[in-house]
N, C-alpha and C positions, 0 to 999 in steps of 0.2 A: 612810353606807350605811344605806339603809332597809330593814326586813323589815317584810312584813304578815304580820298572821293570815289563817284562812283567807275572814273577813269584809271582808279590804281594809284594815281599821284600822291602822295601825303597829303593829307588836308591839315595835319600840325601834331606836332612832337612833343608830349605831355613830362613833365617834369615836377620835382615835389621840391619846391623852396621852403627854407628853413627861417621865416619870416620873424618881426619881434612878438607877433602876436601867434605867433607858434606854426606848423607844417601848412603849405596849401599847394592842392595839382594846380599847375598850372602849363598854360604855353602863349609864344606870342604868334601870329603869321599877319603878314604884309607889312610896309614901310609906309611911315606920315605920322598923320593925328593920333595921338594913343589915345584908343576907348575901352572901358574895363566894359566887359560883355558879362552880365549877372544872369545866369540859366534862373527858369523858372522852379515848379518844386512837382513832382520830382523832378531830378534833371539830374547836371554835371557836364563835365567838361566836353562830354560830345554834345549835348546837348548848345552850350554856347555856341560850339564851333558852326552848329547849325544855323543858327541865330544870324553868327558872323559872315555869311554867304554873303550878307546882304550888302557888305563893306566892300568896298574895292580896294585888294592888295595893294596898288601903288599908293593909295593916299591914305589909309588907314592901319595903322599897329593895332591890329584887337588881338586884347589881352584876354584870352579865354584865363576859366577856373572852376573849381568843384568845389561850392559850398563848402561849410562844414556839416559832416555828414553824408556827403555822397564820396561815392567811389574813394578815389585816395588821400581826401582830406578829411582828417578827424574830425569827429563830433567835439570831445570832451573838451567842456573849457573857451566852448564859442559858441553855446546854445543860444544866447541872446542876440536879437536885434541888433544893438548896437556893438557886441563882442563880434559879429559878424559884417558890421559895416566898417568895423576897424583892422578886421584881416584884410577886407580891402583897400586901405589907404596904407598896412604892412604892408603889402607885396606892390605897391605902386613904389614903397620906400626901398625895398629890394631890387628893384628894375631901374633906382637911380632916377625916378619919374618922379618930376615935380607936381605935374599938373594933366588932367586925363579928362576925356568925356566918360560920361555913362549910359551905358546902353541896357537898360532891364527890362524884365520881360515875367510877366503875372507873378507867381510867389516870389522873385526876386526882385518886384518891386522895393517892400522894405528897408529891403540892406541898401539897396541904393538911394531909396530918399534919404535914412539916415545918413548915408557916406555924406551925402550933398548938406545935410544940417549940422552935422558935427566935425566935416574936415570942408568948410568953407573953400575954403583955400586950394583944396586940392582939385577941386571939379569944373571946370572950362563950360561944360553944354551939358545937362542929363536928357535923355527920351527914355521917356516908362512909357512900355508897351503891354496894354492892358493889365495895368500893375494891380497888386492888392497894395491899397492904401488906408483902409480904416479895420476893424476887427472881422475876421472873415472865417466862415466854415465850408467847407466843401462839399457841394452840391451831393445830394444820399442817389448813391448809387444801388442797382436791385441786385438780387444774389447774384445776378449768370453774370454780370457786371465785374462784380466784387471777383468771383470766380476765374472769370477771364486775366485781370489788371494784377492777380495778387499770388497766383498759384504758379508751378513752374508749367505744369500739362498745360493751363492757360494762356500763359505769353510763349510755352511753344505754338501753341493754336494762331496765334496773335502773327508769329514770326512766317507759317506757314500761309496765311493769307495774305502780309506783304509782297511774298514771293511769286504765288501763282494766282491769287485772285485780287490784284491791287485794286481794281474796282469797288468791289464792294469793303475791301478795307478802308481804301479814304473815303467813300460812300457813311463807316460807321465811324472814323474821325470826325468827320466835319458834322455829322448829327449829333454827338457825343457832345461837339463843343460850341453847337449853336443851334438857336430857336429858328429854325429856317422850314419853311411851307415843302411839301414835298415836291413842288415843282420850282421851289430856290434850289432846295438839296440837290436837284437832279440835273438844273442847268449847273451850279458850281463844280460838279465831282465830271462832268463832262469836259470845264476851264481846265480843271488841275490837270486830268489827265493828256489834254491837248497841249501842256506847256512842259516841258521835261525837267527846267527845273521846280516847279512847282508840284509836281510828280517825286520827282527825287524828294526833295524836300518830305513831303509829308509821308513816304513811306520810311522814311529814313529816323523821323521825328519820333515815331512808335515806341522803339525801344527804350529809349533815354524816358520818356515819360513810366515806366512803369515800376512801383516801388519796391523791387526784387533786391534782395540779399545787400547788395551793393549802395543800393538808396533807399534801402526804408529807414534807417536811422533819421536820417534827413528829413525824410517824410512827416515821418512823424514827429520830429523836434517842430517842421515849421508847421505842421496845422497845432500845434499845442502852442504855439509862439503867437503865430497868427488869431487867434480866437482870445489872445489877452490885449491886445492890442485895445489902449484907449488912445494915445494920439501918435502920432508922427514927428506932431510936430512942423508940420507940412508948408505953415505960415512962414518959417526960418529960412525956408530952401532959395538961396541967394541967384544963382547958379541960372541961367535961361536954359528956360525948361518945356518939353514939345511932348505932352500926352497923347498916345495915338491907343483911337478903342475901335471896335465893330461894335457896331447899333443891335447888332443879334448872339452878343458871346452870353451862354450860358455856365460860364465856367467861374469868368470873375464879372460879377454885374457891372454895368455900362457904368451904372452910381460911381464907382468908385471913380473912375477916372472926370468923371464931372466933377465930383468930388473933390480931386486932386488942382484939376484944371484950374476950377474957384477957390482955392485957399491958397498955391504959389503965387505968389505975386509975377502978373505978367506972364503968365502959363499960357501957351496954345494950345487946341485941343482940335487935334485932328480925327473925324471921325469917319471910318467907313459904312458905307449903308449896308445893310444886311450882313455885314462883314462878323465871321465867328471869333473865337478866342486866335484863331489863324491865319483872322484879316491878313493882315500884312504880309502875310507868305501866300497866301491863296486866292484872296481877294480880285476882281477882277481889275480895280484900279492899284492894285498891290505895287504894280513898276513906279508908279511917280509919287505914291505916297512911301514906298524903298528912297527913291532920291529925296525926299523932301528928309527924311531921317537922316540918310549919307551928307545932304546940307549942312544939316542945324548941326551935327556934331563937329563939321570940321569948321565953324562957326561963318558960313558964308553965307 
């Protein structure tokens, strides 16, 4: 399966490895430090590759992949937390790959703190990017909500407003996924759309978040996975590890990653101010808190 960027180019060529711990899509793009890029929930493998913009091809191998449960990787048989932190250190075993950073990013926080607690050895640098780290439910959306994100008429509505009214779509991203005053809302949806990749980016991000046919399994494996969640285990994680949260995301509370910050040992915790669940992509200090990321994982 081919994705492009918004120039036509390939953005990465998706493939189903036949791992020890069973089937997973995956793809690689760029050459360096290998980083396993862990989508959030919903998501999958476009959804990393989105993630992975933030990587520079020359110095980075990110290793996209689709859960289990979205798009072309099975559910059965990798429902758990740790069945799904151990696909990942499979297909690091399939790629010949000793040793990887990890780059996760909110429901996919889990599988990658576990990867870092249970395959010590294989993880170089983690960043959890506004990760869920303790037992989590998802903020209760209203019906026209529910209606929009879950129906097919709705994310055509959804896909129709990316196209010809991007304003007020990332206008209802960025309120969606952060507590922000109607005059933060209104200078940020101005930032985004003055920067093209930050434009791109969020109009782009739409799809991959919605739990249509392709990733509801997913979906709901991980809020059912998520919401039993008594430890992590979070104490274990060896690994130099760089938490990055928005002071304003409503999506996974700021807690958590304080949270996370204060039980790894030796955890940084970068935060952005008013920053939503999309800090890091949208944020106005988004470019040097990107390099401070691109840093830590290729351990400089």
């Amino acid at each position: 399966m081919d994705r492009a960027t918004p120039t036509g180019t390939p953005e990465y060529v998706a493939e189903v490895a036949e791992t020890a711990s069973g089937p997973v899509e995956y793809a690689v793009v760029g050459t360096g430090t290998p980083v396993v890029v862990v989508h959030g929930s919903p998501g999958g493998i476009d959804a990393a590759a989105l993630m992975a913009r933030i990587l520079p091809r020359d110095g980075v191998a990110a290793i996209l992949l689709s859960r289990p449960g979205y798009l072309r990787t099975p559910l059965a048989g990798r429902e758990g937390i740790d069945e799904q932190a151990d696909l990942l250190a499979a297909l690091l075993d399939h790629l010949g790959i000793d040793r990887a950073g990890v780059y996760t990013w909110s429901g996919g926080g889990p599988a990658g703190y576990r990867l870092a607690v249970r395959h010590p050895r294989r993880v170089t640098a983690l960043v959890a990017n506004a990760a869920v780290s303790r037992a989590y439910e998802a903020p209760r959306q209203d019906l026209a909500t529910r209606l929009m994100f879950t129906t097919a008429p709705g994310q055509w509505l959804l896909r129709l407003l990316a196209a010809h009214q991007p304003e007020q779509y990332i206008r209802g991203a960025l309120a969606s996924e952060g507590d922000l005053t109607e005059e933060q809302l209104a200078q940020r949806v101005q930032e985004v759309l003055a920067d093209p990749a930050k434009r791109d980016l969020a109009l782009a991000l739409g799809p991959t978040a919605v739990p249509d046919a392709h990733r509801r399994a997913g979906y709901r494996n991980d809020l059912d996975r998520f919401a039993a969640i008594t430890s992590l285990e979070l104490e274990k994680v060896a690994a130099p590890t760089l938490v990055v949260q928005g002071s304003a995301d409503s999506d996974v509370p700021p807690a958590d990653s304080t949270f996370a910050a204060d039980t790894i040992p030796d955890a940084e915790l970068l935060t952005l101010d008013t920053g939503t669940h999309l800090a890091l992509y949208t944020h106005p200090d988004a470019a040097a808190a990107q390099a401070r990321v691109v840093a830590f994982l290729q351990g400089r």
